[in-house]
Structure formats: structure tokens, C-alpha cells
C-alpha positions as CSV (number, residue, x, y, z in Angstrom):
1,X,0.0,0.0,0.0
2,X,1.7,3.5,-0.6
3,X,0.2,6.6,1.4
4,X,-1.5,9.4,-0.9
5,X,0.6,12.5,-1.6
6,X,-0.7,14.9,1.4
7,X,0.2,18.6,3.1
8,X,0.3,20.0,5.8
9,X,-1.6,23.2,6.1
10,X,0.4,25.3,9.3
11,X,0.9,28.3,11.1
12,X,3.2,30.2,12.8
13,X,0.6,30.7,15.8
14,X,-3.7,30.8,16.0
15,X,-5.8,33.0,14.6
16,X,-3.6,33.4,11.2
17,X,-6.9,31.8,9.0
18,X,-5.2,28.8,8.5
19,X,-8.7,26.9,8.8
20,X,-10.3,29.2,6.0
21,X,-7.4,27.8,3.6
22,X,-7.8,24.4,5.4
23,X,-11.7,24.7,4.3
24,X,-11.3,26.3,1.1
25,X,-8.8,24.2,-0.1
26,X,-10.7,21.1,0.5
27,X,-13.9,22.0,-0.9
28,X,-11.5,23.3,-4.3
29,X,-9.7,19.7,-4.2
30,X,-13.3,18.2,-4.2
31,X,-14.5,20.4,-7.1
32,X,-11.8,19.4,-9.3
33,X,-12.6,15.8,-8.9
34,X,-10.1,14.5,-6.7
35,X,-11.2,12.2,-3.5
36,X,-9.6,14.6,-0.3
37,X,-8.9,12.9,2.6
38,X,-8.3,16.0,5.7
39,X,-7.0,15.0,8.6
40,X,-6.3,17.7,11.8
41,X,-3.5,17.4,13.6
42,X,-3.6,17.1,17.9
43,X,-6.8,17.3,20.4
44,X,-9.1,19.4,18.6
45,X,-13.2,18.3,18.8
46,X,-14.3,20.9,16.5
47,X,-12.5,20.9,13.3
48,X,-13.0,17.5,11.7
49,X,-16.9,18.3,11.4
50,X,-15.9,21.3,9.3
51,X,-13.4,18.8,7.5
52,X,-16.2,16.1,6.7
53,X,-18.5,19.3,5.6
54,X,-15.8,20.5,2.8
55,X,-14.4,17.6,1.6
56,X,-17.6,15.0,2.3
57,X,-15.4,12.2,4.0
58,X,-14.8,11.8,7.6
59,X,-11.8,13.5,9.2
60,X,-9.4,12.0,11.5
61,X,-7.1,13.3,14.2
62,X,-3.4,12.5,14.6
63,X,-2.1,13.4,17.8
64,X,1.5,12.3,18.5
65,X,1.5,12.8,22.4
66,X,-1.7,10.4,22.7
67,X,-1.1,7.9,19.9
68,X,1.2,5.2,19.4
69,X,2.9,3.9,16.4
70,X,0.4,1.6,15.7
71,X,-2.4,3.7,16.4
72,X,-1.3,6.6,14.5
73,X,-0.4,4.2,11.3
74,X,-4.0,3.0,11.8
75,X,-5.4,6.3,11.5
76,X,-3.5,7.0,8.8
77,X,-4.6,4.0,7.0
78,X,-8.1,5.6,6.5
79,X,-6.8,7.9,3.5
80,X,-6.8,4.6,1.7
81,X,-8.3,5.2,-1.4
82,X,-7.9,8.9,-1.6
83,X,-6.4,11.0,-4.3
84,X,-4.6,13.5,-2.0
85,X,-4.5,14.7,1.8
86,X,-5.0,17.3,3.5
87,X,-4.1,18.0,6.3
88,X,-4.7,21.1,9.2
89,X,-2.7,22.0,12.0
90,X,-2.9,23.1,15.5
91,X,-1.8,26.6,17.5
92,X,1.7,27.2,15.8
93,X,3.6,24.8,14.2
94,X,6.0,24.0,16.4
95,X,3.6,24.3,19.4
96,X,3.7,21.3,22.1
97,X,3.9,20.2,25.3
98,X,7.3,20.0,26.9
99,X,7.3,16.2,28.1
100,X,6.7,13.8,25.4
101,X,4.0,11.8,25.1
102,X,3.1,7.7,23.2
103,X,5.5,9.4,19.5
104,X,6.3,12.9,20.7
105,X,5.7,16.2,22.1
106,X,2.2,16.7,19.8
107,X,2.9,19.0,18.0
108,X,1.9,19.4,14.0
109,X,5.6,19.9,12.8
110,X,6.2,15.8,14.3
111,X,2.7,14.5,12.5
112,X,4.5,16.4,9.1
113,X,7.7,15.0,9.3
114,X,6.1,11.6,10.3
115,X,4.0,11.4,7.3
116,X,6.0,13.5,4.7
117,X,3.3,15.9,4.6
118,X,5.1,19.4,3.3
119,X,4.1,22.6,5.2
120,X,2.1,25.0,3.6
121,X,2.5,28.4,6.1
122,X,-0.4,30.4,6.1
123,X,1.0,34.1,7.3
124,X,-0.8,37.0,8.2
125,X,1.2,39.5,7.0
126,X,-1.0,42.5,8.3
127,X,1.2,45.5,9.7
128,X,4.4,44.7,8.1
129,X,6.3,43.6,4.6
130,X,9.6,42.1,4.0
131,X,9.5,41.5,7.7
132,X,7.1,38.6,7.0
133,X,9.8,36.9,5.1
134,X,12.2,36.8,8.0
135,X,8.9,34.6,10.4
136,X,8.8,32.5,7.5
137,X,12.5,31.6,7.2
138,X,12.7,31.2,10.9
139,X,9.7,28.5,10.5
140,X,11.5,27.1,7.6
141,X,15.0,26.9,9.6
142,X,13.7,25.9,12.3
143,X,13.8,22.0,11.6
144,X,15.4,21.7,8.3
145,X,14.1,18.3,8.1
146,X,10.4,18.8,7.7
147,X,9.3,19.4,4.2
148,X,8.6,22.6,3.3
149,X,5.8,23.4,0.3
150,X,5.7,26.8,0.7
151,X,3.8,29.9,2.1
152,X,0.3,31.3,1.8
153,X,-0.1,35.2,2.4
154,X,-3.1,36.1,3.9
155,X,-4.9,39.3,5.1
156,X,-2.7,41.2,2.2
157,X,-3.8,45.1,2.3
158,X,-3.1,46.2,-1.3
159,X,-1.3,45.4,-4.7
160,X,1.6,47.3,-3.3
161,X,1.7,45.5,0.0
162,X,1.8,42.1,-1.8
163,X,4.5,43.7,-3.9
164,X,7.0,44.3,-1.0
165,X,6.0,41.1,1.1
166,X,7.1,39.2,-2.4
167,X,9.7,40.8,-2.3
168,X,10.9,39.3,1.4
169,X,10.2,35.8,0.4
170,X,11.9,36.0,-3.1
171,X,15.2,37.5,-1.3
172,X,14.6,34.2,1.2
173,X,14.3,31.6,-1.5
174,X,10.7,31.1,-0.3
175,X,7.9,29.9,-2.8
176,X,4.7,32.1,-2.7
177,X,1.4,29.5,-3.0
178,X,-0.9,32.6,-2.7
179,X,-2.0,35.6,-1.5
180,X,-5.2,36.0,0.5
181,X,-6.5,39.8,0.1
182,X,-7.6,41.2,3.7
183,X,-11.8,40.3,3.8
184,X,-13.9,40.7,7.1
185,X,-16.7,38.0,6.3
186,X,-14.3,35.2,5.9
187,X,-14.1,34.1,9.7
188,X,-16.2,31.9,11.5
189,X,-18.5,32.3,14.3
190,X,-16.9,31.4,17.8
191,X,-17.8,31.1,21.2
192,X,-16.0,30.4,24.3
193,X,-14.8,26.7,23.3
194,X,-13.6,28.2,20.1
195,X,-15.6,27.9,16.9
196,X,-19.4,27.0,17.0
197,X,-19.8,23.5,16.1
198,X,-20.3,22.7,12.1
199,X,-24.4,22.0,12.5
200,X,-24.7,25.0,14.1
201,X,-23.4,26.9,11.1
202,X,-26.0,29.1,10.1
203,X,-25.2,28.5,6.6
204,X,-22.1,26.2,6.3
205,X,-22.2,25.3,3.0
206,X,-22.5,28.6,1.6
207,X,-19.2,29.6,3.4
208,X,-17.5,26.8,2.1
209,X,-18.4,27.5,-1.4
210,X,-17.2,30.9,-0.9
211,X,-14.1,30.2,0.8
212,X,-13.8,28.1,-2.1
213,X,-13.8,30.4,-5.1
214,X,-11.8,33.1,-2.6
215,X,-9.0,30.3,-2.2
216,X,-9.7,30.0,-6.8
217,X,-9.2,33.3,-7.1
218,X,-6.2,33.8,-5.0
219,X,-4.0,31.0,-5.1
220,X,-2.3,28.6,-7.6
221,X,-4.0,25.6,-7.1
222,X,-1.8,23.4,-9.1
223,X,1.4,23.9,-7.3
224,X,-0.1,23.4,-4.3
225,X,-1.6,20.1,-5.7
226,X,2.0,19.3,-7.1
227,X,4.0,20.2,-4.0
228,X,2.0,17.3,-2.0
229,X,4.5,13.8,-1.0
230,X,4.3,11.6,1.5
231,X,6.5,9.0,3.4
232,X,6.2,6.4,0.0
233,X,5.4,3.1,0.7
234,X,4.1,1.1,4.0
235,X,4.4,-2.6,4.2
236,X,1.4,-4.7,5.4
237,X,0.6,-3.3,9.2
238,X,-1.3,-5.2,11.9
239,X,-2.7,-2.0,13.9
240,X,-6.1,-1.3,14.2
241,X,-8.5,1.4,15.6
242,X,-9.6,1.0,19.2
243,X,-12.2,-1.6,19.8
244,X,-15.9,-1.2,21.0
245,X,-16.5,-0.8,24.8
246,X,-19.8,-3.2,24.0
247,X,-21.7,-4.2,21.1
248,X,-24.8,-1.9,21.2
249,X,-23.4,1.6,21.7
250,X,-26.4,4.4,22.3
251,X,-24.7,7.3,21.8
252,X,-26.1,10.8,22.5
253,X,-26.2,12.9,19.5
254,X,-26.8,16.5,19.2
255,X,-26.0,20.1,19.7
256,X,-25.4,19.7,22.8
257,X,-23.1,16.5,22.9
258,X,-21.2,16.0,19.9
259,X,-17.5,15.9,20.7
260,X,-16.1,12.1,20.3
261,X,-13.4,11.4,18.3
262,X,-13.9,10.4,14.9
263,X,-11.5,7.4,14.9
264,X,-12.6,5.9,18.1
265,X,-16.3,5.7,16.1
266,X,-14.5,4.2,13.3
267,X,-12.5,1.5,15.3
268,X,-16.4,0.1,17.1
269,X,-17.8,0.6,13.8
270,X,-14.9,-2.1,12.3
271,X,-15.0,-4.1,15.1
272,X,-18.4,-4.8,14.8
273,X,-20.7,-2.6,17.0
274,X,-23.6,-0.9,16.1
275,X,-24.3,2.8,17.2
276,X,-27.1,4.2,17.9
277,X,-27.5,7.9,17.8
278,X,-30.2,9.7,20.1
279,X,-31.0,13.0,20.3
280,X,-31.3,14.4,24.5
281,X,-32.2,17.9,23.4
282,X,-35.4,16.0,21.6
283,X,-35.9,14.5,24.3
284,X,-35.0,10.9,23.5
285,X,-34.2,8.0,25.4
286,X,-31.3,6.0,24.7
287,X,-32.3,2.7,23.0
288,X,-33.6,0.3,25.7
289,X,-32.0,-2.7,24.3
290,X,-28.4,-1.3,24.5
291,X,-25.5,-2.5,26.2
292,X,-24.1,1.0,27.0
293,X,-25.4,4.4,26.6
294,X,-22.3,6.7,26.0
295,X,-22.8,10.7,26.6
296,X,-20.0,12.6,24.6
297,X,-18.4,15.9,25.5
298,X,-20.2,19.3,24.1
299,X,-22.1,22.1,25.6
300,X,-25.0,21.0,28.1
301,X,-24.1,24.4,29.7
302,X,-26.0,25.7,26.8
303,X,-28.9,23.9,26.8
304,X,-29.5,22.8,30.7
305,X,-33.0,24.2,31.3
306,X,-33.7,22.0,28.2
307,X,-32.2,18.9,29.5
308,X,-33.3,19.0,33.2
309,X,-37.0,19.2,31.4
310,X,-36.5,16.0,29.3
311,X,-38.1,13.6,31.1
312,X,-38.1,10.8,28.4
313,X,-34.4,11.3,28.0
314,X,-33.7,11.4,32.2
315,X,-35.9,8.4,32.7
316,X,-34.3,6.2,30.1
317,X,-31.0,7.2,31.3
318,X,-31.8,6.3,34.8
319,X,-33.5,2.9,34.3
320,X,-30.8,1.8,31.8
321,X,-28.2,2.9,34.8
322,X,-29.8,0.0,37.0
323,X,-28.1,-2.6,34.9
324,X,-25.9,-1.5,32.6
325,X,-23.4,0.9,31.9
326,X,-23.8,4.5,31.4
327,X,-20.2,6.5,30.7
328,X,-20.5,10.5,30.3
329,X,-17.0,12.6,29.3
330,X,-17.2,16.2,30.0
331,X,-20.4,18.1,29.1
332,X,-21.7,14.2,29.3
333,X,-20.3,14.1,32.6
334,X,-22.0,17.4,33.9
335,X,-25.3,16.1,32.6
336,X,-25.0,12.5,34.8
337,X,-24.5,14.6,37.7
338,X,-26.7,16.0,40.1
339,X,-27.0,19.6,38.8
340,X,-25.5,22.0,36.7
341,X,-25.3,25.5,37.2
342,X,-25.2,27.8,34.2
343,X,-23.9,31.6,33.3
344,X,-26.6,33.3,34.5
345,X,-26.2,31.1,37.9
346,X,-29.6,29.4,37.6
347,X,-29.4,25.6,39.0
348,X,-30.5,22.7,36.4
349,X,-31.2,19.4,38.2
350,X,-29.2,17.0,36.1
351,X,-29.5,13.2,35.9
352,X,-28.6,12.5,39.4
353,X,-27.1,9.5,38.4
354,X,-23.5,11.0,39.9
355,X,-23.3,13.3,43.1
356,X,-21.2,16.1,40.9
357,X,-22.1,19.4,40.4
358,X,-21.0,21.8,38.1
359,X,-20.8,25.7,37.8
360,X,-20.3,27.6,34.5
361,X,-21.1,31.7,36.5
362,X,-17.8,30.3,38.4
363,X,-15.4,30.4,35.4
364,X,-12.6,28.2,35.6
365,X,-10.5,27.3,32.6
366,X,-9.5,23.6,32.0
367,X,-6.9,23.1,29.2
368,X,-4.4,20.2,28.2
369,X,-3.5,16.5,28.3
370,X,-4.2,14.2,30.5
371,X,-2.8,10.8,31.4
372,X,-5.3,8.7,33.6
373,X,-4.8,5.5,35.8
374,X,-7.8,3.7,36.2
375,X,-8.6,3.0,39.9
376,X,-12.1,1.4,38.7
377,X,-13.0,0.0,35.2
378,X,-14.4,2.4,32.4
379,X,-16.4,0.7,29.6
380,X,-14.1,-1.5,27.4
381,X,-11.1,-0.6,30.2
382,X,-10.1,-2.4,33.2
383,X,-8.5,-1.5,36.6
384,X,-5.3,-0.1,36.1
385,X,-5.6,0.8,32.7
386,X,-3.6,4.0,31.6
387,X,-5.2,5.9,28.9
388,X,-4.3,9.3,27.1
389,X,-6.7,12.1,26.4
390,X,-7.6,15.9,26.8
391,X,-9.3,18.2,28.8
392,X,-10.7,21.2,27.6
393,X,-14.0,23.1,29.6
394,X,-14.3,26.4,31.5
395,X,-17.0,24.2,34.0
396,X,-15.9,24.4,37.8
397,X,-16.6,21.5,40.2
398,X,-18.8,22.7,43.3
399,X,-19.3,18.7,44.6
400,X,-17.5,15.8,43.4
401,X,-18.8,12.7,46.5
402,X,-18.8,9.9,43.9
403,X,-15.5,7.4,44.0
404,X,-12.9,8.6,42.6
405,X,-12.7,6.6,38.8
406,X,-8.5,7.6,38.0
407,X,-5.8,8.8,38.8
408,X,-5.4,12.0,36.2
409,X,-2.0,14.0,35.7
410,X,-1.3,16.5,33.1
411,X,1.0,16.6,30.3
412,X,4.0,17.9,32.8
413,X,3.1,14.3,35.0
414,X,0.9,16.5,38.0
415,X,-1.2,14.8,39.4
416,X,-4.7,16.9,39.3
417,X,-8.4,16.7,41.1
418,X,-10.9,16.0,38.4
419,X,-10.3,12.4,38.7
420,X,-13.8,11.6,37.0
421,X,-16.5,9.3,39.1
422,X,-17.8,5.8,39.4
423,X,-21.0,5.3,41.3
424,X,-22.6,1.9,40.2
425,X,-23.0,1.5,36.9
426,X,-22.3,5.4,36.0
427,X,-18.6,6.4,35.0
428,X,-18.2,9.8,34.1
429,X,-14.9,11.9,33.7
430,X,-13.6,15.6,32.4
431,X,-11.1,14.2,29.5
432,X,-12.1,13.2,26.3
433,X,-10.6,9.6,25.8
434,X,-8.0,9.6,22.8
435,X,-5.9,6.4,23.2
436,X,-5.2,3.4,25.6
437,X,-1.6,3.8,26.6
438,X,0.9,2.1,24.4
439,X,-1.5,1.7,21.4
């Protein structure tokens, strides 16, 4: 099997629009006929829904502090069949934690140089010229190993500003994919996770069109296409996508829990399970004939006075919890507790199902990796377990009684107090599960 050609679509730091290039460019690849595989790069829950959106196939994460060898080949395996990948970063380039993790420090520069993906650096070159040539050559130095493509200018003010920034990059040997003109409509609606999730779009595909054309317009498509490699060839490989925790997964499905990782989906789906989506916000129960109802991250904070009224939804939850599992991560977890407090400080009565409760008025921000030791099992995980995942909620804990269900440290190995909960049946904890240690 050889890999598809692929890039890496970079930064020097957030906020550059390196995710209208990432969207534009997919949709563009997709026009033309080609079969675009994207893929994002670390612990982002956000992204990959824009990714399936603009490309139409499923987007995967790579994250080399949570991931393995074999975990992260069997990730990459699911380009198989595509023409070309695609590929979006996270923060800067360079931008990691300082311990590594399973493959490495996480950041986007590793997963390049692992797959062969070359760099595309999207710049914003507002407030200065030449100058920008000199951030570009740093990132280009900076690990003369990792392919370099070459760089997108973006937020460019006028023809004469693109003249002079040209001018840096030609004096540095750097190629010049495109150049973005400045625009105010082109970014996308965020909120205090970052952007709004992909279905709440308000009309996502007309964006995507028009980042699109702007991307037509602006940039030379063809280099781009023909600066794309890869590492060449793999021989026959054994790994495989994490397994399913049971065989009849009801998984909760909607605006308000939506953040599971794609290629943990993909790995039950494989080995056999059957998912079945329900909706809490419609007030659904999950399917009385499953083995496990599973309650994914998102924003319950947004939508409590909604779930506390669902009383189809609560009940099923709670008699399902009588005899077989129930697993919530994050917003999940804050909706198997026994309240949750929102912005405006009004109290939701949760599920009950867990003692914890939550404040969103009492800001607290929770960011980063997080290696846990099971102290109790987890759905498809036993005692003693390690596995790798990420944290990221601005929720505070008020009450936490339940049993404590790991042992959690951060990325820097300290040991934290959001160890999660086991009461029962009913497991619940504040990271997002990535990886079993050592897959």
C-alpha cells in the first residue's frame, strides 16, 4: 500500500486563518474531482466536522502525544483510497507540550515529518512587509528536516503591499502558494470553546463555497496540488482502531453532545458494534435494548434548562443505569450529575445519576492532556488501565462525593483533582478519551 501525496496546512501561531485555507482548499480539491482525505493534527473536537463538511469524508485526528505507532499508522490507513490529503494543524507549528508523550511532544511539525506531509504556512502579514519573510524563514530553519511546500499570504492590504512582502520571500528563497486579500466575512463564528460547532453553522455550506472560489481566485491551485509527498510506501501493518467498549453503543447525539473522536467511532464501527445515535435535546431515550449508553463531550451548559426538562431522555438514562453501563465525558459528565449551574447562575437538576455538580457563573478554565490510571473500570477498560486524552472546559466542580474513577496528571506528570466518578453502573470523567496507553 503506498500513502496518498498529502500537506500540511500550518501556522506560525492561531488565529492566522489557517482553517479558511484548510476549508477552502478542501472543498477546491473536491471540485476538481479529486477524493480529499483532511485529517487535523492534535486534540481538537471541532475541526474535523468542518473537515467532513468540505471535503464530504470523515476527518481523523493524529495526535502524536496520545497515539502510538500503531495507532497513528491505523489512522492514517483511512486515507486509503484517496487522491490526496490534506491536512490542518494546530496553534503554531512548532507548538507542544514539553514532556513527550506515546510518539512525541504533539505537535503538528512531528505528524508532518512523520507522514512526509510538506508545510504550507499560512502568514498573516498585516502590519508589516519584507518582515514577514524573516517569520517564514525562521519557521523554515527551524527543523530543516520537515518538508517545506511553501507559504500562503493572507490578510494582504493592497497590490503594493503584496508587492513588498514578495519581495521578502523572493530574497529568502521562499515559494509564494498565494495571496489572500484582507476580507472581514471570511471568519467563522466562535464562542468560548472556540468555533461554533459545524451544525450550528448558520449557513455552512454557503461559506464553504465561498471560501472556495476566494481560495480560486487567489491561489495557484496546481502547485499546491503538485507540491504534496508523502512517506512512500508502508508494508502490510497489523494496527487497528480502538475496539468497541460493547456491542450496542447508544450514543447521544446533538447540539449539545457532539465531541467524540472520529476514529474511536471508526474502530467500534470495524470491530463490529452498532451505534445508535439519540438525540437528549429531543428529548430521546437512549435505546432500551443497549448495552451502553455513551454521553460525549459538548455544551450541556448551553442547553441545561432544556435537558433537566426531558423527562423521556432522564428516565431512560436512569433505568438503563440500573443494569448496565452508562459513561459520560465532559459536558456528558456534567449532565449525569446532580446539577448544573449555568452563566446566568440558575441551577438545572441533572441526571442524578452521579453526586457532581457543576458551575459555568464560576469560570474556571481547563486546558491540556491528560494521562489517567484507572482505579475502577471504564467501559471497554479495566482496573489499572492508563489511557491518554484531553481536557478542555471552562465548568468548575462545586461537589464531586462519587468514587474517585482515576488517577489523572497533566502533560507535565501532576497529578490533578478531576479524577472523574464511578457510582454503580455510571462512570463519568472531564477528559475526552483519545488512546489506551501504548496503542
Amino acid at each position: 500500500m503506498t500513502n496518498p501525496p498529502g500537506l500540511m496546512i500550518s501556522a506560525p501561531a492561531s488565529g492566522t486563518g489557517k482553517t479558511t485555507v484548510m476549508l477552502g482548499l478542501l472543498r477546491a480539491l473536491a471540485e476538481d474531482g479529486l477524493t480529499v482525505q483532511p485529517f487535523k493534527s492534535g486534540p481538537d473536537y471541532i475541526d474535523p466536522a468542518f473537515h467532513l463538511a468540505a471535503a464530504r469524508r470523515a476527518s481523523f485526528n493524529l495526535d502524536t502525544w496520545a497515539m502510538g505507532e500503531g495507532l497513528l499508522d491505523a489512522v492514517a490507513a483511512q486515507a486509503s483510497g484517496a487522491d490526496i490529503v490534506v491536512a490542518e494543524g494546530s496553534m503554531g507549528l512548532f507548538d507542544g507540550v514539553a514532556k513527550p508523550g506515546e510518539t512525541g511532544h504533539g505537535s503538528s511539525a512531528e505528524t508532518a515529518l512523520r507522514m512526509g506531509w510538506p508545510v504550507v504556512l499560512v502568514l498573516d502579514v498585516g502590519g508589516q512587509a519584507q518582515s514577514a519573510a524573516a517569520t517564514a524563514l525562521g519557521f523554515r530553519m527551524y527543523n530543516p528536516d520537515l518538508p517545506f511546500a511553501g507559504v500562503i499570504l493572507n490578510r494582504c492590504a493592497s497590490p503594493r503591499h503584496e508587492r513588498l512582502t514578495r519581495l521578502g520571500m523572493e530574497r529568502a528563497g521562499l515559494p509564494v502558494l498565494g495571496v489572500l486579500p484582507r476580507r472581514g466575512d471570511l471568519t467563522l463564528p466562535e464562542r468560548h470553546l472556540g468555533l461554533i460547532q459545524a451544525v450550528e453553522h448558520p449557513d455552512l455550506e454557503a461559506a464553504i463555497s465561498g471560501y472556495a472560489a476566494f481560495l480560486r481566485e487567489h491561489v495557484d491551485l496546481e502547485t499546491i496540488k503538485g507540491t504534496a509527498a508523502s512517506s512512500g510506501p508502508n508494508g502490510p501493518s497489523s494496527a487497528a482502531l480502538p475496539p468497541p467498549p460493547a456491542q450496542r453503543i447508544a450514543l447521544a447525539r446533538d447540539a449539545a453532545f457532539s465531541f467524540t473522536y472520529p476514529h474511536l467511532l471508526e474502530g467500534w464501527r470495524a470491530g463490529g458494534a452498532e451505534i445508535l445515535p439519540f438525540s437528549p435535546l429531543a428529548d430521546e431515550a437512549p435505546a432500551p435494548d443497549a448495552d451502553l449508553v455513551w454521553l460525549p463531550g459538548g455544551y450541556p451548559e448551553l442547553h441545561a434548562g432544556r435537558l433537566a426538562a426531558a423527562e423521556s431522555f432522564l428516565s431512560g438514562l436512569r433505568k438503563h443505569a440500573q443494569t448496565r453501563p452508562v459513561h459520560g465525558e465532559c459536558g456528558g459528565y456534567m449532565a449525569l450529575g446532580e446539577a448544573l449551574i449555568d452563566k446566568d447562575g440558575t441551577r438545572h437538576r441533572m441526571a442524578g445519576l452521579l453526586g457532581l455538580v457543576t458551575s459555568y457563573e464560576k469560570r474556571k478554565f481547563n486546558l491540556g492532556y491528560r494521562r489517567a490510571e484507572l482505579l475502577a473500570p471504564l467501559p471497554g477498560y479495566g482496573t489499572g488501565t492508563t489511557l491518554r486524552g484531553h481536557e478542555f472546559h471552562y465548568s468548575s466542580i462545586l461537589e464531586q462525593p462519587d468514587a474517585p474513577l482515576a488517577r489523572v496528571f497533566d502533560a507535565e506528570g501532576v497529578e490533578g483533582p478531576q479524577t472523574g466518578s464511578v457510582r454503580g453502573h455510571v462512570t463519568g470523567t472531564f477528559f475526552h478519551l483519545i488512546a489506551e496507553a501504548g496503542s
